[in-house]
C-alpha positions as CSV (number, residue, x, y, z in Angstrom):
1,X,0.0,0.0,0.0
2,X,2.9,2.4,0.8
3,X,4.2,2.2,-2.5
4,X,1.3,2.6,-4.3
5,X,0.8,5.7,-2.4
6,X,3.8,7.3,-3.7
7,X,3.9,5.8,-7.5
8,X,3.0,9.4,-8.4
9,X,6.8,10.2,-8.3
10,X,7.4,7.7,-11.1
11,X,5.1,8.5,-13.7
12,X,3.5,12.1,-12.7
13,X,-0.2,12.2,-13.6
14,X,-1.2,16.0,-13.4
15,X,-3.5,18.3,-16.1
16,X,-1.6,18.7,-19.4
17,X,-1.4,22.4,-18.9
18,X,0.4,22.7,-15.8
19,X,2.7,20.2,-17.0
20,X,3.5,21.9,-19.6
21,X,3.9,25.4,-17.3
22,X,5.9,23.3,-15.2
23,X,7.9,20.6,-16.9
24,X,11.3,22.3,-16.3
25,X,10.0,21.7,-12.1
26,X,9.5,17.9,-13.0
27,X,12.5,17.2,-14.6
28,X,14.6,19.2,-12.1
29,X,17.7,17.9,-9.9
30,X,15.3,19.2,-6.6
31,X,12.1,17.1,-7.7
32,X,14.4,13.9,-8.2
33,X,15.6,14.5,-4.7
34,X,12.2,14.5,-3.5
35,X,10.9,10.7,-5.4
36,X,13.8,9.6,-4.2
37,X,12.8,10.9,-0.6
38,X,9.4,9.5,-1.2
39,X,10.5,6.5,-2.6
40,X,12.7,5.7,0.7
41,X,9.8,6.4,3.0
42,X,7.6,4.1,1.1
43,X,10.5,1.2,1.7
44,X,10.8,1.9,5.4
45,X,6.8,1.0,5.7
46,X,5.6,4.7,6.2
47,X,2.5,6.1,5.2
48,X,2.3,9.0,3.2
49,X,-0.6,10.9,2.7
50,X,-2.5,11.8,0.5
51,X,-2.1,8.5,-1.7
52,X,-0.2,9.3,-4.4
53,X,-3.0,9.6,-7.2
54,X,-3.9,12.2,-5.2
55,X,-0.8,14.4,-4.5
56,X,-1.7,16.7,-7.5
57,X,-5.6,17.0,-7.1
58,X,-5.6,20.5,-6.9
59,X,-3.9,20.8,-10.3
60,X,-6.1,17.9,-12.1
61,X,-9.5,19.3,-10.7
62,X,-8.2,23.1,-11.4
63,X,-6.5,23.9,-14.5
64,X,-4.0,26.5,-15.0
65,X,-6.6,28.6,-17.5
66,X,-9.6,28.2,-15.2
67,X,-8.2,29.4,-12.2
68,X,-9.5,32.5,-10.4
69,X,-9.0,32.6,-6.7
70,X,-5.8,30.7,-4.8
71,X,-6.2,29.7,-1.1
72,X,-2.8,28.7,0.2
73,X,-2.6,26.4,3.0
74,X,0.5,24.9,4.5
75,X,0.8,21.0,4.3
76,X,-1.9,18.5,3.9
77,X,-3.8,16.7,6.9
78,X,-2.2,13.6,8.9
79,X,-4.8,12.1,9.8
80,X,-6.5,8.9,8.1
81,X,-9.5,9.5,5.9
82,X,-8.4,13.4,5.9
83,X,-6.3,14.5,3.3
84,X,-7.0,14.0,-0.4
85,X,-4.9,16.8,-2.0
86,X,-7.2,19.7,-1.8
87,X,-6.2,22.5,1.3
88,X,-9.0,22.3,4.5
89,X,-10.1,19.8,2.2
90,X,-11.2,16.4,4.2
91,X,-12.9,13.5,2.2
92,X,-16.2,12.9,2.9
93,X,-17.2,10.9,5.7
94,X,-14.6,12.4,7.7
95,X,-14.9,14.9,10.7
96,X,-14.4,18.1,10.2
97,X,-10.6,19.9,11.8
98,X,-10.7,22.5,13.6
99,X,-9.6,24.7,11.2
100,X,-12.1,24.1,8.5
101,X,-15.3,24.3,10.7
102,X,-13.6,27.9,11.6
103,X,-13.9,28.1,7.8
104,X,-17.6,27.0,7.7
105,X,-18.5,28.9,10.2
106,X,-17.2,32.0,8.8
107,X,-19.1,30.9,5.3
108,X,-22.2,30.9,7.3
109,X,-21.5,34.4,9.0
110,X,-20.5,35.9,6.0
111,X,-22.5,34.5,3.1
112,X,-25.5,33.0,5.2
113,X,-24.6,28.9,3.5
114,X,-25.4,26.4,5.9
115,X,-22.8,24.3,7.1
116,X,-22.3,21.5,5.1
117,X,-22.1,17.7,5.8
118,X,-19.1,16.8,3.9
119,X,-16.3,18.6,4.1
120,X,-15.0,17.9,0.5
121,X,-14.2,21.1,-0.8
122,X,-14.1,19.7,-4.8
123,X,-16.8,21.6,-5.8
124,X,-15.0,24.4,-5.0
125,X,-11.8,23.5,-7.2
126,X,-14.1,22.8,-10.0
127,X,-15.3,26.4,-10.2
128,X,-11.8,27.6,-9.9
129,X,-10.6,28.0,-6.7
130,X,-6.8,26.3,-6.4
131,X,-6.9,24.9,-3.2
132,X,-2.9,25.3,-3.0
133,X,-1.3,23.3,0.0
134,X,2.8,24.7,-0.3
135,X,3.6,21.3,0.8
136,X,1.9,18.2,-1.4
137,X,2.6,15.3,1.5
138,X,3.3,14.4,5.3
139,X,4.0,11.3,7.1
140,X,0.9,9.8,8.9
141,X,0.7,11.5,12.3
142,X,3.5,13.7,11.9
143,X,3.2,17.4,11.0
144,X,4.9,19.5,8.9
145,X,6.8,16.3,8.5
146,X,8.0,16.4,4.4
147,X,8.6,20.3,4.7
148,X,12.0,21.2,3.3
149,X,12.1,18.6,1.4
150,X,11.4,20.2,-2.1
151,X,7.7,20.9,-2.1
152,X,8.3,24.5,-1.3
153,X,10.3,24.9,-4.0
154,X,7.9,23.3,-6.4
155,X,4.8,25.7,-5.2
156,X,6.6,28.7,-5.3
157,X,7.1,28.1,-8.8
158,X,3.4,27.6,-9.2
159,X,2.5,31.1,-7.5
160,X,5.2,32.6,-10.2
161,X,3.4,30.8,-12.8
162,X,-0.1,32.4,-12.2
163,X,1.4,35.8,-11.0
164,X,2.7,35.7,-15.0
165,X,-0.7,34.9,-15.9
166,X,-2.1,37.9,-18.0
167,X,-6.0,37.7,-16.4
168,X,-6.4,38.7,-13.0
169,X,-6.5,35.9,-9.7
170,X,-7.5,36.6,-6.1
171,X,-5.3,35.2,-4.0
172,X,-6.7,34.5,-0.1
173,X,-3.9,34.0,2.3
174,X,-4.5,33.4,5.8
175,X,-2.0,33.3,8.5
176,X,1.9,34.3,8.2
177,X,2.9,31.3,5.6
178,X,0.5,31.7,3.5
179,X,1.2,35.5,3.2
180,X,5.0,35.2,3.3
181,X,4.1,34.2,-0.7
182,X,2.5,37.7,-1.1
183,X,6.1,39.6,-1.8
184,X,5.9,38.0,-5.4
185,X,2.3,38.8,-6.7
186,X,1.6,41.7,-8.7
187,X,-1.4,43.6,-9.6
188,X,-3.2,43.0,-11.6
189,X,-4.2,40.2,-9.1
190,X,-5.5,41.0,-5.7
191,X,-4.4,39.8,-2.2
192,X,-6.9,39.1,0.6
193,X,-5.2,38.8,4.0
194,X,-6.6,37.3,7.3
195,X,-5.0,35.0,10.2
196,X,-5.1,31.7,9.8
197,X,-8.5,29.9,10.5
198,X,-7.0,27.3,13.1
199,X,-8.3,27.4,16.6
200,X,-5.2,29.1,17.8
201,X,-5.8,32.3,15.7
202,X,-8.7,32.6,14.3
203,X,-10.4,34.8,17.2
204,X,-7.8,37.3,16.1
205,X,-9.4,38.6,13.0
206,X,-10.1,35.1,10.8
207,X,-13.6,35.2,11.7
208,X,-15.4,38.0,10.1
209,X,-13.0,38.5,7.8
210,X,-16.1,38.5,5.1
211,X,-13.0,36.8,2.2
212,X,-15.9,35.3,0.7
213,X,-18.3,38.2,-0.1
214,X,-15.3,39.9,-0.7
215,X,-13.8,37.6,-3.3
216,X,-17.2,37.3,-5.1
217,X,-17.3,40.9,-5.1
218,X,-13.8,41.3,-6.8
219,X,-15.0,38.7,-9.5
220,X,-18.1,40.3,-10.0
221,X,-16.1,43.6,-10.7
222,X,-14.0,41.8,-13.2
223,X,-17.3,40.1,-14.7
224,X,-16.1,36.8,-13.8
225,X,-18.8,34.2,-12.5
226,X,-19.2,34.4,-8.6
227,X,-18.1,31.3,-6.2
228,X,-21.1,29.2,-5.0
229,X,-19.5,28.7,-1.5
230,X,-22.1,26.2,-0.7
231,X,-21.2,22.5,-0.7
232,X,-24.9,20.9,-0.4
């Protein structure tokens, strides 16, 4: 089971146009480092999450053109049942983290939609929000465990990517990580800020932050479809 959660590094399945935009990334000395990390963790028996057809879901469900709004989170969930390559994201069936039923909660303040029972946030990606983790895996149970190991490198090459992209994105950071990535977006792309949603910080100005009136605002300015927030 390990290594088929990690077959991804050996034959890459992500949407044509971001491997194209990003094929110099794939075939680079850093990303060989990291399958060869990945590979090594798969032989010592550890699980990776999410499994490996999974790693790039945000790309394969979002494609480079149809993107209009990036949420950056940090690294994915380590938690069985949780993670399936999507930020917040949790497959459904599983209990919601803290830090996403901060997020529904805020939703529900802001754009009066329920809470949800799943807490699959697809639906979302499909409309074209990038739901951006900066690091793609993590060792079961162990946080932040795969970071400097090359994924960071990887994602701030996607940022660059869309910051190049002529047609304007909103990007939604929340918390310090997410907007230590803001030095290298430009206009004409706009940068919500807020702290980050977990239980920790969210009391200091996460909840009420109104990001999702306010990103379906911004694409209603640019004439762009609006977000349907709601996941029922």
């Amino acid at each position: 089971m390990q290594m088929d959660q990690v077959k991804i590094t050996d034959r890459i399945k992500v949407n044509d146009e971001w491997k194209a935009a990003l094929c110099e990334e794939f075939s680079s000395s850093y990303m060989s480092d990291l399958r060869a990390f990945l590979q090594s963790e798969a032989r010592a028996k550890k699980v990776i999450y999410p499994k490996g057809a999974e790693i790039f879901n945000a790309f394969n469900l979002t494609p480079l053109s149809k993107v209009k709004v990036v949420l950056l989170g940090q690294d994915p969930y380590h938690g069985p049942g949780q993670a399936h390559g999507l930020c917040f994201s949790v497959q459904d069936g599983t209990q919601f983290p803290p830090s996403l039923q901060n997020i529904f909660k805020e939703i529900q303040m802001d754009v009066n939609v329920p809470i949800p029972k799943s807490g699959n946030l697809s639906r979302w990606a499909e409309q074209g929000v990038l739901l951006l983790n900066s690091v793609l895996t993590v060792e079961r149970g162990k946080a932040a465990s795969h970071r400097g190991r090359g994924w960071e490198k990887f994602t701030d090459k996607v940022i660059e990517v869309l910051n190049e992209r002529p047609e304007p994105i909103v990007f939604v950071l929340w918390g310090s990580f997410a907007q230590s990535k803001a030095a290298v977006i430009e206009p004409p792309h706009r940068i919500l800020k807020a702290p980050h949603p977990s239980p920790l910080s969210a009391h200091r100005g996460f909840m009420n932050c109104g990001h999702f009136s306010k990103v379906n605002k911004i694409l209603k300015d640019w004439g762009e479809d609006l977000i349907d927030w709601s996941l029922q």
